[in-house]
GUBATI-617794 format. One record per residue (C-alpha): residue in one letter; y, x, z negated. Coordinates in Angstrom, 3 decimals, decimal comma, always signed. Layout:
# GUBATI-617794
+------+----------+----------+----------+
: nudo :    north :     east :       up :
+------+----------+----------+----------+
:    a :        Y :        X :        Z :
...
+------+----------+----------+----------+
This chain:
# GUBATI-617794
+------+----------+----------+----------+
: nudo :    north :     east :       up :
+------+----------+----------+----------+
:    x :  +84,864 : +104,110 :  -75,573 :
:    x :  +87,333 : +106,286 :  -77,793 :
:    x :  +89,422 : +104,812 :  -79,896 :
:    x :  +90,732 : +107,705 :  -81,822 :
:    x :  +92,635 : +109,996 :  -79,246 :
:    x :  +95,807 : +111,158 :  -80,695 :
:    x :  +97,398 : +113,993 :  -78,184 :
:    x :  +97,299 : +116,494 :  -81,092 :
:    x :  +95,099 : +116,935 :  -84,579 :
:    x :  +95,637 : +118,902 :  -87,581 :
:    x :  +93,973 : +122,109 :  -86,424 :
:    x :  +94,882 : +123,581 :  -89,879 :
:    x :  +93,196 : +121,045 :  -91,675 :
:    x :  +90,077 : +121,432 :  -89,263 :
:    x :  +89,755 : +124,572 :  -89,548 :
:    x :  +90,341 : +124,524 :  -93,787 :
:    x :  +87,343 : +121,900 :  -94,021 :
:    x :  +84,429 : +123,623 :  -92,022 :
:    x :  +85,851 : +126,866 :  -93,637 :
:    x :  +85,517 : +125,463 :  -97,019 :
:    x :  +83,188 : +122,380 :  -97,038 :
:    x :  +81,692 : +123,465 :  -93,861 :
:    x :  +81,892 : +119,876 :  -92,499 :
:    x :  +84,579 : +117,440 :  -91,302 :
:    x :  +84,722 : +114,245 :  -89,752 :
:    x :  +86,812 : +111,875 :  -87,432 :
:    x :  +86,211 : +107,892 :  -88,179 :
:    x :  +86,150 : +105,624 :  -86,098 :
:    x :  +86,161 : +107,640 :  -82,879 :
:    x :  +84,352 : +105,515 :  -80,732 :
:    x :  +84,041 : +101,980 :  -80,900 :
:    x :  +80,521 : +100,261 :  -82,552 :
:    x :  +79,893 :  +99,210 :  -79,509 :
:    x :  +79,971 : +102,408 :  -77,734 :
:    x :  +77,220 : +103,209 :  -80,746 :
:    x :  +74,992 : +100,536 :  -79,942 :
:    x :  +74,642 : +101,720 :  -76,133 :
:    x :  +73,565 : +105,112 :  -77,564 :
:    x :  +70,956 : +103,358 :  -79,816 :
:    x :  +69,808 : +102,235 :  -76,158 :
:    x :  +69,691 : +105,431 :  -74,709 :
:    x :  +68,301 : +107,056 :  -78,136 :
:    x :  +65,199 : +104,566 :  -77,600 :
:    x :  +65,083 : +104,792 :  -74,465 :
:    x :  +64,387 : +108,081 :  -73,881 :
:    x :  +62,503 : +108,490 :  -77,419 :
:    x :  +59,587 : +106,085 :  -76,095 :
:    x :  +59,868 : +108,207 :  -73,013 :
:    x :  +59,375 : +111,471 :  -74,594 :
:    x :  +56,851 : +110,170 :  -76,855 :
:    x :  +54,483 : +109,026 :  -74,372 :
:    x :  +53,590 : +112,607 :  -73,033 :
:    x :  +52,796 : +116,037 :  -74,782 :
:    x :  +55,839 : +118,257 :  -75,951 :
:    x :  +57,972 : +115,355 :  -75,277 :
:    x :  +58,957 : +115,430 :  -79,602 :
:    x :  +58,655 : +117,877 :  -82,044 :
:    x :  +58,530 : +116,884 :  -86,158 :
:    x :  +60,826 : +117,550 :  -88,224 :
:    x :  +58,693 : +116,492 :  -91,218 :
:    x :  +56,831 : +113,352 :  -91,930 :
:    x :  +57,961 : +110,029 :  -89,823 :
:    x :  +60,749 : +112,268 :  -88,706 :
:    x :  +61,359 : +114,003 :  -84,775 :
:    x :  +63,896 : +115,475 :  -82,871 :
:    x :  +64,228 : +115,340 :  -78,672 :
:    x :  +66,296 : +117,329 :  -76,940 :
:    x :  +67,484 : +115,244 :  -73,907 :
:    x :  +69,316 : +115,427 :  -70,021 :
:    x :  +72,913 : +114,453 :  -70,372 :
:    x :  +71,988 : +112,082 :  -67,827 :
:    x :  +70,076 : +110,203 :  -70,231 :
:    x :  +72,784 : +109,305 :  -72,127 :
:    x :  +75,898 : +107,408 :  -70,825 :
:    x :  +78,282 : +108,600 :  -73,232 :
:    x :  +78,179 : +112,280 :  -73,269 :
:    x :  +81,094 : +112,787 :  -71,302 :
:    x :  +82,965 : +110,971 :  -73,259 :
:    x :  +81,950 : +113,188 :  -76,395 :
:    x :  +82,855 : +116,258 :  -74,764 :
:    x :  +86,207 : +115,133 :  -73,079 :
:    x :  +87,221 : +113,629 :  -76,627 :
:    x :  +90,634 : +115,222 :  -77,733 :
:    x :  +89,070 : +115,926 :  -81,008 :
:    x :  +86,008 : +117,430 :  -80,158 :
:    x :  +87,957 : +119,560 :  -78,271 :
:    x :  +90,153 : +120,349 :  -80,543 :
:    x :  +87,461 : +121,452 :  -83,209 :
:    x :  +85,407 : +123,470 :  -80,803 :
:    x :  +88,698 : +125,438 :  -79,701 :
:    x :  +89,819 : +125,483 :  -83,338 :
:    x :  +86,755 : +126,901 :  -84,831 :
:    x :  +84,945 : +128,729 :  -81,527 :
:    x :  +87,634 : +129,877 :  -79,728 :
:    x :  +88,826 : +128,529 :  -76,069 :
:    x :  +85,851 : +129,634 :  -74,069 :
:    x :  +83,162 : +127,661 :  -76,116 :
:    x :  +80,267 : +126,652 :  -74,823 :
:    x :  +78,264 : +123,346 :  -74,918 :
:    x :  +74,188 : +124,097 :  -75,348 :
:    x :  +71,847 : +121,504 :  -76,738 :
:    x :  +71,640 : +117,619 :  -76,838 :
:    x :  +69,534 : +115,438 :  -78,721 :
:    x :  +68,370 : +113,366 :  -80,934 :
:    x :  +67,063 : +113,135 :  -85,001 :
:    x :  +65,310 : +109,903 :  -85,780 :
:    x :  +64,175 : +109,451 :  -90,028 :
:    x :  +61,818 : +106,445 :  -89,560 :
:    x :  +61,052 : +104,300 :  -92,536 :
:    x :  +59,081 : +106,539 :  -95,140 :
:    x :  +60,385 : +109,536 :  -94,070 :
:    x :  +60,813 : +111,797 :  -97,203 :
:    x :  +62,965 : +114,293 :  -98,532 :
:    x :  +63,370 : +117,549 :  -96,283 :
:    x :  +63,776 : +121,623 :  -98,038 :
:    x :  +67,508 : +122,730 :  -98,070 :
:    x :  +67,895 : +124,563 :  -95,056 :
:    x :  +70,000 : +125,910 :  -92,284 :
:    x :  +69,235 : +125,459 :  -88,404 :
:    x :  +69,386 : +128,952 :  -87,715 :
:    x :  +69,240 : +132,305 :  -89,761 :
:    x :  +72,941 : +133,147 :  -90,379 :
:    x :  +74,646 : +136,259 :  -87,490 :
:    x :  +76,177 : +139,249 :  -89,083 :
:    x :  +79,970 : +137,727 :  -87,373 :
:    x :  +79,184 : +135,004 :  -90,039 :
:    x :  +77,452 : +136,961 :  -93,175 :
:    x :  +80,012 : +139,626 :  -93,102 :
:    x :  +82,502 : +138,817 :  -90,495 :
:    x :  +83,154 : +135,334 :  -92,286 :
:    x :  +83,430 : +133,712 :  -88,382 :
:    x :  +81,392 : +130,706 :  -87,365 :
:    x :  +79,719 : +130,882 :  -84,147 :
:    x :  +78,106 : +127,254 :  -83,531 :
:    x :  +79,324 : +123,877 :  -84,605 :
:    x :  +76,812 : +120,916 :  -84,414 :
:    x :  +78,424 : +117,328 :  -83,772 :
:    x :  +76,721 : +114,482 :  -85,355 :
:    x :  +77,060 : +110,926 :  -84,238 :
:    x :  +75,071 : +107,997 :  -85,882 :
:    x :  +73,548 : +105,218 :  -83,981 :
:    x :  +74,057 : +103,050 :  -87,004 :
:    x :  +75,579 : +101,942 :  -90,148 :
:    x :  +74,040 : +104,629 :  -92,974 :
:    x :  +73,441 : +103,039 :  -95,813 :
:    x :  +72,283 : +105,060 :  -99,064 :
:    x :  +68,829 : +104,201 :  -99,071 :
:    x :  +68,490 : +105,049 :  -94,961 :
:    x :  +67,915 : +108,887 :  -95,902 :
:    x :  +71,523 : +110,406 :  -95,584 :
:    x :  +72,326 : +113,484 :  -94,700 :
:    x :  +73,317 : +115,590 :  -97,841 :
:    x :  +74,782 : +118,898 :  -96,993 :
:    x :  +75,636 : +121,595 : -100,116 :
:    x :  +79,096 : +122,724 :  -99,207 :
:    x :  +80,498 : +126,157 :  -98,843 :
:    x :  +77,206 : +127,272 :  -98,459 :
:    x :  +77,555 : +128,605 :  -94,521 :
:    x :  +78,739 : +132,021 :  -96,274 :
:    x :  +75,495 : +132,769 :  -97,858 :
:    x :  +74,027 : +135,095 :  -95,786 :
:    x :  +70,579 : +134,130 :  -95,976 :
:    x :  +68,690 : +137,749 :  -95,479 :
:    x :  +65,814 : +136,752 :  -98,290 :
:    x :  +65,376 : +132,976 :  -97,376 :
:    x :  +62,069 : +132,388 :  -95,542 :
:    x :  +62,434 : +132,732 :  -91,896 :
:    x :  +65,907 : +133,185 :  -93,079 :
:    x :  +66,371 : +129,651 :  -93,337 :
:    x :  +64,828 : +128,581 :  -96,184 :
:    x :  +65,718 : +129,427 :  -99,566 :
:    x :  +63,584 : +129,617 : -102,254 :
:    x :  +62,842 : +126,534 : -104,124 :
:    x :  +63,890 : +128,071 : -107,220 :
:    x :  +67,587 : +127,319 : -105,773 :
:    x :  +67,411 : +123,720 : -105,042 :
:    x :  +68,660 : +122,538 : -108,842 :
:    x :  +71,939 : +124,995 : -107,501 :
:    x :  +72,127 : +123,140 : -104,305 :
:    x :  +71,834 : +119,720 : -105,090 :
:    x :  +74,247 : +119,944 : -107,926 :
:    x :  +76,517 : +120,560 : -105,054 :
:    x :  +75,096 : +117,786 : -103,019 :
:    x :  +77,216 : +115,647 : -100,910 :
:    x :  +75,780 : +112,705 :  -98,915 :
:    x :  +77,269 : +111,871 :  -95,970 :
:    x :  +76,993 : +107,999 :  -94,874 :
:    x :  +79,041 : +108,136 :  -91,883 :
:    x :  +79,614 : +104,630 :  -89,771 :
:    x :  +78,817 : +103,619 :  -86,237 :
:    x :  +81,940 : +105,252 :  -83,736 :
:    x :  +82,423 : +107,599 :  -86,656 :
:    x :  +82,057 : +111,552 :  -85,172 :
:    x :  +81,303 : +114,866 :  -87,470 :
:    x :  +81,113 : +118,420 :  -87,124 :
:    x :  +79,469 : +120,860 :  -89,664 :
:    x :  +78,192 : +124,700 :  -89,696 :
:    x :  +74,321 : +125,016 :  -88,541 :
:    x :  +74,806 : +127,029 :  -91,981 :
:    x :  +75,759 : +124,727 :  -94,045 :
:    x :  +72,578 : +123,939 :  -95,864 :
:    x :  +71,439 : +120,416 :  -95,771 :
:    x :  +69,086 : +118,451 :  -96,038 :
:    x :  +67,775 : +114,795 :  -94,537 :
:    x :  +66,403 : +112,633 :  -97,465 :
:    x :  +64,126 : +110,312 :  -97,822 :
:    x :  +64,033 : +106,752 :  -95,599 :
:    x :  +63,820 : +104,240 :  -98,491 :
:    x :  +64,863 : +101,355 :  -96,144 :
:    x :  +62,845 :  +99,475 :  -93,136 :
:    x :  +64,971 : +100,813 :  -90,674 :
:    x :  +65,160 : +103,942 :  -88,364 :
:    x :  +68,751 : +106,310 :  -88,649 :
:    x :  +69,241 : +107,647 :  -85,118 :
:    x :  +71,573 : +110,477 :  -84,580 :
:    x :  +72,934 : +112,227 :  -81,613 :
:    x :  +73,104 : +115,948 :  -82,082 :
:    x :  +75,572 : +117,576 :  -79,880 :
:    x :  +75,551 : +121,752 :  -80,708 :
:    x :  +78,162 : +123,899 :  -79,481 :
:    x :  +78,439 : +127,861 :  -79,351 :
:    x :  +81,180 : +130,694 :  -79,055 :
:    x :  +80,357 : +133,183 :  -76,875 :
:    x :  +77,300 : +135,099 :  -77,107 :
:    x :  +75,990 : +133,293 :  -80,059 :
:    x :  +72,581 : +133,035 :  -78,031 :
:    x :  +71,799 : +129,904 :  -78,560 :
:    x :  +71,005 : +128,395 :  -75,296 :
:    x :  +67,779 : +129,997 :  -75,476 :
:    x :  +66,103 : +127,536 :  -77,711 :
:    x :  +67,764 : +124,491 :  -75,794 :
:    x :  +67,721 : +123,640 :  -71,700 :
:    x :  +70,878 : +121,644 :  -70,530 :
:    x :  +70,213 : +120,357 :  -66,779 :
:    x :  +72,214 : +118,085 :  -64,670 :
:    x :  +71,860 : +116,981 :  -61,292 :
:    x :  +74,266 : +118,219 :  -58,441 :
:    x :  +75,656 : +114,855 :  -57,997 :
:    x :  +76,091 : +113,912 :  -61,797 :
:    x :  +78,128 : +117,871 :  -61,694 :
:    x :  +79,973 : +116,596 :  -59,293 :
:    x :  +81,142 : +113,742 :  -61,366 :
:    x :  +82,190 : +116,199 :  -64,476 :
:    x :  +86,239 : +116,935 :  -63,962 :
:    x :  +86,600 : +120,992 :  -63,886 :
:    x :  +87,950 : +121,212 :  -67,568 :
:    x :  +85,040 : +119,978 :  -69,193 :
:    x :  +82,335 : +121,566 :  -66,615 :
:    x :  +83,693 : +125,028 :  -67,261 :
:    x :  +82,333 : +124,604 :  -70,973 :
:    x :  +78,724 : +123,342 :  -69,916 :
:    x :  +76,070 : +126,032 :  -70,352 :
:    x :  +73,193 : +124,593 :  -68,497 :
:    x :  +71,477 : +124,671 :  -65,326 :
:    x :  +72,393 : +122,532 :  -62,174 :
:    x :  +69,300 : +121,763 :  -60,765 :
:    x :  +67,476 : +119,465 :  -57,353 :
:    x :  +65,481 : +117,346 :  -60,145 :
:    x :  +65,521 : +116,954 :  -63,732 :
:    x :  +62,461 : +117,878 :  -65,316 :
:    x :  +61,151 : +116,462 :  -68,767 :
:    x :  +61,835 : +118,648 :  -71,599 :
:    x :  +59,317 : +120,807 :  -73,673 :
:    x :  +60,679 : +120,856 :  -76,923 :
:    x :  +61,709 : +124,100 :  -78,242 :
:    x :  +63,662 : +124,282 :  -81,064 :
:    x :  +61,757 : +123,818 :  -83,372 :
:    x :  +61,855 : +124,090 :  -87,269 :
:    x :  +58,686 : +125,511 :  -88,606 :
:    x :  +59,216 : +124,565 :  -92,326 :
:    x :  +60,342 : +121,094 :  -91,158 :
:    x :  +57,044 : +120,411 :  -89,084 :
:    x :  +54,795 : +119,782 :  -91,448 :
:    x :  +57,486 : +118,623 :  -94,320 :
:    x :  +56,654 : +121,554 :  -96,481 :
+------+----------+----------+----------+
């Protein structure tokens, strides 16, 4: 479980990195072994949701995302009750945030290089009100290695607002030499927990090695960001039950007599077909 859970963090310094860099991170916040019983659940349900139409949606060649039921993966409460994730979600989204989407990315071996992109065009709060709306939380299922296809994000640049790039999203090619000049790639560690801006741009790069990279995607809004609409968090009644009151109070999803399997919808048009 957690074995980074200090009572207090350095909200000032949270708050300076996804202002600046648009990205921060907390090592070693779970134990490796905590990782590895994700990587279970990751496969898990990914053979489950591959087996039947809707269940995955590309994100460019030998690459999908699923969104999943928290009750598909053990450790989600302990993501959301961490001090720290706390901490950044309050620091950053205010104290009535709002939990919205979980899943899953999974770069298989050949996956290739994706566009620079955000996950979302950019809200006026953010383009001219210089307030971020949405965090997403990244946790890997394994050790990244450099030639696994890293995330490389291009920092600072949440603040651009976007209104030109295709679908808002995508800039145009003509800016990539800018944004990989900035490049940073991230090889984060099993236990190890980030947060970055949607915004950011980024970019997953090309799978050199044999292996697969899973990561757990946890995304997180502020009030009225809207977000929810691509994504459908359901639990159970008695798995509700089971959340304590602090944590359920920042859950936006439906409580429901059966879970359902999960149509993808978010998805990523210029990621689909790797263009």
């Amino acid at each position: 479980m957690s074995i980074s859970a200090p009572a207090t963090y350095d909200r000032a310094g949270i708050e300076r990195a996804l202002l600046t860099d648009g990205f921060t991170v907390l090592k070693g916040a779970f134990t490796a072994e905590w990782a590895d019983r994700m990587r279970e659940d990751i496969e898990g349900a990914f053979a489950e949701a591959s087996g039947r139409e809707g269940g995955t949606v590309g994100r460019g060649p030998n690459r999908y995302y699923v969104e999943i039921h928290p009750e598909q993966f053990r450790g989600f409460l302990d993501i959301v009750s961490h001090p720290w994730f706390q901490a950044v979600c309050q620091t950053i989204l205010g104290p009535d945030y709002q939990v919205v989407e979980l899943g899953f990315d999974i770069p298989f071996a050949g996956a290739q290089d994706q566009p620079w992109h955000r996950d979302f065009p950019s809200p006026p709060e953010t383009y001219e009100g210089h307030r971020l709306t949405s965090l997403a939380f990244n946790l890997t299922a394994v050790d990244t290695t450099e030639d696994m296809g890293p995330l490389e994000i291009a920092p600072g640049t949440q603040w651009e607002p976007g209104r030109d790039f295709d679908h808002q999203m995508f800039p145009p090619r003509s800016d990539f030499p800018r944004y990989q000049e900035l490049a940073q790639p991230k090889l984060p560690q099993r236990g190890d927990m980030t947060a970055r801006s949607a915004l950011t741009l980024h970019r997953g790069t090309a799978n050199r090695s044999p292996l697969s990279r899973p990561v757990l995607v946890v995304g997180v809004d502020a009030p009225g960001a809207g977000h929810d609409e691509f994504h459908d968090l359901a639990m159970t009644r008695p798995y509700w039950e089971t959340i304590p009151e602090k944590v359920r109070g920042h859950l936006l999803g439906r409580v429901v007599d059966r879970l359902e399997p999960i149509v993808q919808q978010h998805t990523i048009e210029g990621l689909v077909m790797g263009e």
